[in-house]
C-alpha positions in Angstrom: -9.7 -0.4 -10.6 -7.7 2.5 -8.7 -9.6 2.6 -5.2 -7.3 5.8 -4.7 -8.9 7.8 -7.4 -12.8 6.2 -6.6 -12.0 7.3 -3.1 -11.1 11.1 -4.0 -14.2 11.0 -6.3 -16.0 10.2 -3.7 -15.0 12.8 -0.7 -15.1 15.4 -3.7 -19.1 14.5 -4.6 -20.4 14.0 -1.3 -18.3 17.5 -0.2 -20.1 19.2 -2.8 -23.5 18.0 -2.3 -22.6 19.2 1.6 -21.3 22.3 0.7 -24.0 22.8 -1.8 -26.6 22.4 1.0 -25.0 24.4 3.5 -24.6 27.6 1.0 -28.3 27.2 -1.5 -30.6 24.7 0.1 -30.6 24.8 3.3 -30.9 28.8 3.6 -34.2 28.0 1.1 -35.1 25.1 3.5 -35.5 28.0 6.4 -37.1 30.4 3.9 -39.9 28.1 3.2 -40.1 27.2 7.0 -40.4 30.8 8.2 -42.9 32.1 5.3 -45.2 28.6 6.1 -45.0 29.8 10.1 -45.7 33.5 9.1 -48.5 32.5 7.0 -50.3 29.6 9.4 -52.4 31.5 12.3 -51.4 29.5 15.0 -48.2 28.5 13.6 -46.5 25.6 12.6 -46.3 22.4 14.8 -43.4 20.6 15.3 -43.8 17.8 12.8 -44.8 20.0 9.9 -41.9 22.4 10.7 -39.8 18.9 11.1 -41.1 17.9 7.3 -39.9 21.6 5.9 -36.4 21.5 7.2 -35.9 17.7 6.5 -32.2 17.4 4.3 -33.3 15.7 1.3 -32.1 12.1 0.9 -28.7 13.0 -0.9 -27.6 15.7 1.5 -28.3 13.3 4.7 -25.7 10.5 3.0 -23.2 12.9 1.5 -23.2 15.0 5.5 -23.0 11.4 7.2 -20.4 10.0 4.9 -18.1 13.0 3.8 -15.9 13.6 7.2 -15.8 9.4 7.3 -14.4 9.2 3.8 -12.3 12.3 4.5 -10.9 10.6 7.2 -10.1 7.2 5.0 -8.8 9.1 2.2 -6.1 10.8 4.8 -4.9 7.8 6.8 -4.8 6.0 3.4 -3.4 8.2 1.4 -0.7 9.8 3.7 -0.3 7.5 6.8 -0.8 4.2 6.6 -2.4 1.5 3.3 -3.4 -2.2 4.4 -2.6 -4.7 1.5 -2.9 -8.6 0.6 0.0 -10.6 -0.1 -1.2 -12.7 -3.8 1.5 -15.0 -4.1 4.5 -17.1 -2.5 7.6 -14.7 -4.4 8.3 -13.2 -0.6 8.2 -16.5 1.1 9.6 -17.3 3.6 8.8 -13.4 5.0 5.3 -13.3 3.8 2.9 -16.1 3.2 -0.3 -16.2 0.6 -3.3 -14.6 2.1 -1.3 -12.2 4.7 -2.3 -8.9 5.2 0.0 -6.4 5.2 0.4 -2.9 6.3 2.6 -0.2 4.3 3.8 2.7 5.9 3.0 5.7 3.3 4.8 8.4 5.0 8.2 6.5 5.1 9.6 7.2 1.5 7.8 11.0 1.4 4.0 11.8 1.8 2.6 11.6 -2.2 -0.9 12.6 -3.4 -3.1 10.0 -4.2 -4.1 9.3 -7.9 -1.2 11.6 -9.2 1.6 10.1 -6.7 3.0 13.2 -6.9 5.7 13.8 -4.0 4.9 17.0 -2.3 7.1 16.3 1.2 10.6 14.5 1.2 11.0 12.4 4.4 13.3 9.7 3.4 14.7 7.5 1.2 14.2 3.4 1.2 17.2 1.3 2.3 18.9 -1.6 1.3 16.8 -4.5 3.0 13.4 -2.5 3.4 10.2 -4.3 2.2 8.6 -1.7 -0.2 5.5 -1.6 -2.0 5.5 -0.2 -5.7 3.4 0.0 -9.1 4.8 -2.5 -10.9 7.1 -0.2 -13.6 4.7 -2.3 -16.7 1.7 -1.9 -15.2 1.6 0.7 -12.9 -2.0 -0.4 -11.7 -0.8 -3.7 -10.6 1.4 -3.4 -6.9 4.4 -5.9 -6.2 6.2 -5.9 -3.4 9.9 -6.9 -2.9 13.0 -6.0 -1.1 15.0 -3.7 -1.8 18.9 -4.9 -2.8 20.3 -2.2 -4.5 20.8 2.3 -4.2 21.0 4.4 -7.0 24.5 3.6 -8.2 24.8 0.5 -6.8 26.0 -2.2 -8.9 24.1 -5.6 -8.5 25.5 -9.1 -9.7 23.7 -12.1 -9.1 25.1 -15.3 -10.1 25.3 -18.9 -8.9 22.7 -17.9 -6.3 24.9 -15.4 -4.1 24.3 -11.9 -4.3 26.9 -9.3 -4.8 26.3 -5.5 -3.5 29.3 -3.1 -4.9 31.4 -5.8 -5.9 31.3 -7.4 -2.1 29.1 -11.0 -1.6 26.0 -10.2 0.5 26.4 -12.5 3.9 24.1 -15.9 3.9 23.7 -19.0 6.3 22.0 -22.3 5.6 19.9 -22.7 8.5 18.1 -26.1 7.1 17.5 -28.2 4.4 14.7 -28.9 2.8 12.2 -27.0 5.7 9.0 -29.0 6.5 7.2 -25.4 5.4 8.7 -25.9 1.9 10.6 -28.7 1.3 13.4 -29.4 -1.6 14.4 -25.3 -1.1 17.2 -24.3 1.5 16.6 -22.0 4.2 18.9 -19.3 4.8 19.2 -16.3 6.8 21.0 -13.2 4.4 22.6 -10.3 6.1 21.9 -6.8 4.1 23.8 -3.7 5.5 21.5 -4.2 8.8 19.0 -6.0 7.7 18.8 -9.7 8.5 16.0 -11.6 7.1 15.5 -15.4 5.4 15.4 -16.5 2.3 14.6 -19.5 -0.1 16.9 -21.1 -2.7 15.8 -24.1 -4.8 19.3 -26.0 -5.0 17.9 -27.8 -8.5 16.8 -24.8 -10.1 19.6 -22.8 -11.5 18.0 -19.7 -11.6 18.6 -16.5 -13.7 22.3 -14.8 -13.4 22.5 -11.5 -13.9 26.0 -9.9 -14.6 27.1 -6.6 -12.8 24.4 -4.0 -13.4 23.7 -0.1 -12.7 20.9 1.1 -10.7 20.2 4.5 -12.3 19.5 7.8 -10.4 16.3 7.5 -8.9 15.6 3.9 -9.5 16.2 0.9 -7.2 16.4 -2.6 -7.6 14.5 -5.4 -5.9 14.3 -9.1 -5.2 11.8 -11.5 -4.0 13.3 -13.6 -0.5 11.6 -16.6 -2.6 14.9 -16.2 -4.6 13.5 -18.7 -7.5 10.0 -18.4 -7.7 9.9 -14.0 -7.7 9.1 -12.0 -11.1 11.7 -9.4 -9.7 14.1 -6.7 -11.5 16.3 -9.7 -12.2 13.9 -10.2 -15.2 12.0 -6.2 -16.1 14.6 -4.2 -14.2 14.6 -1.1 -11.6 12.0 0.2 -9.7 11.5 4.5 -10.6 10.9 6.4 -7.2 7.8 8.0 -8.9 6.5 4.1 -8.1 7.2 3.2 -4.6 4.0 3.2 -2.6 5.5 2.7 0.7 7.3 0.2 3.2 5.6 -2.6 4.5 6.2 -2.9 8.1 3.6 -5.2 9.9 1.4 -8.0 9.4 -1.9 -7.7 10.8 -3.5 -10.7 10.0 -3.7 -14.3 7.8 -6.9 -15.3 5.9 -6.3 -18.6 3.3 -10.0 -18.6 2.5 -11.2 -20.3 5.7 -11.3 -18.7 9.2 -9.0 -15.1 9.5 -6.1 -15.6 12.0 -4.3 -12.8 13.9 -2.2 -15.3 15.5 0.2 -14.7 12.5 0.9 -10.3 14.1 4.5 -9.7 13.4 6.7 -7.0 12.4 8.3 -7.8 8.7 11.9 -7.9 9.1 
């Protein structure tokens, strides 16, 4: 289901019923009002006068909800998109259950439903957290990191990557963590970005000779290094399908009570 395009079907039929109103009925509304007044000898009192000018049912919802879903459609579409992490492929950075929210204005402001960019802002960078339609099913959003520019050339074997021919900076910072035990935690180093990662040490993982990244594509990565359905396996990300970056997380709900002890930037 694409709540984007439900959303703009919705501000477009309640605007019209409003609009409708303002311009045909409600004019008629008065009409009726004024001939009943005119016509009564000791003219109308209020609550008949009331009953005449009373918005039908479907004008009172559409003027009470229009500028609210306006409003949601806006800060949504162009500002800022909360989202639900599904699964562990960006652990240790983001756990099952948190929710996210994406910047949408970060990589260029996009119109909803067509994701057509109509304002250039920036560009994502190596080490941002970006939301995208998933390039196979563009009505399905992953998100991953970003590892590699348009011509960059990405190698990933023996579970180092390599950036441009140069090995991307790690550092074991424990073994076998108490939050997921028989994976290393490391901390990578990306341009500026510093974040951690997992590596299971028995699973050997996919290797992925030097590759590409086309014009206008990028490449991503989950930090859960062997447990991510990334472009290691169906390859780059267009720019027509980045969402946004993800920059905060608001709050933590595993299906018991919701937690906002979990707030945090994402790194």
């Amino acid at each position: 289901m694409d709540f984007s395009l439900l959303l703009v079907i919705a501000v477009l039929l309640s605007g019209a019923v409003y609009l409708l109103d303002i311009l045909a009925f409600r004019p008629q509304r008065r009409k009726r009002a004024e001939a009943a007044e005119a016509a009564s000898e000791h003219g109308l009192d209020p609550a008949s006068r009331e009953a005449l000018l009373k918005e039908p049912w479907p004008v009172d919802y559409a003027r009470s909800f229009f500028p609210v879903l306006v409003v949601v459609l806006v800060v949504r579409s162009f500002i800022v998109e909360p989202f639900q992490i599904p699964s562990g492929s960006m652990r240790p950075t983001l756990e099952v259950g948190d929710f996210i929210l994406v910047n949408k204005y970060a990589y260029g402001l996009r119109l909803p439903v067509t994701h057509t960019r109509v304002l250039d802002v920036d560009d994502p960078e190596r080490g941002d957290v970006m939301v995208f339609r998933f390039p196979d099913e563009p009505s399905v959003n992953f998100i991953k990191r970003v590892v590699g520019l348009p011509g960059d050339i990405i190698r990933y074997e023996g579970k180092q990557l390599f950036v441009n021919g140069e090995r991307v900076a790690k550092q074991l910072l424990e073994e076998e963590p108490e939050a997921s035990p028989q994976q290393l935690l490391l901390e990578e180093q990306l341009d500026q970005a510093r974040y951690r990662i997992y590596n299971n040490p028995r699973d050997p993982g996919p290797q992925l000779r030097e590759v590409a990244v086309p014009e206008g594509h990028y490449f991503t990565m989950g930090d859960n290094r062997d447990h991510s359905n990334d472009s290691r396996y169906w390859g780059f990300v267009p720019e027509d399908n980045i969402v946004g970056r993800a920059f905060a997380v608001w709050m933590q709900w595993d299906g018991g009570l919701p937690s906002f002890s979990e707030v945090r930037r994402i790194e």
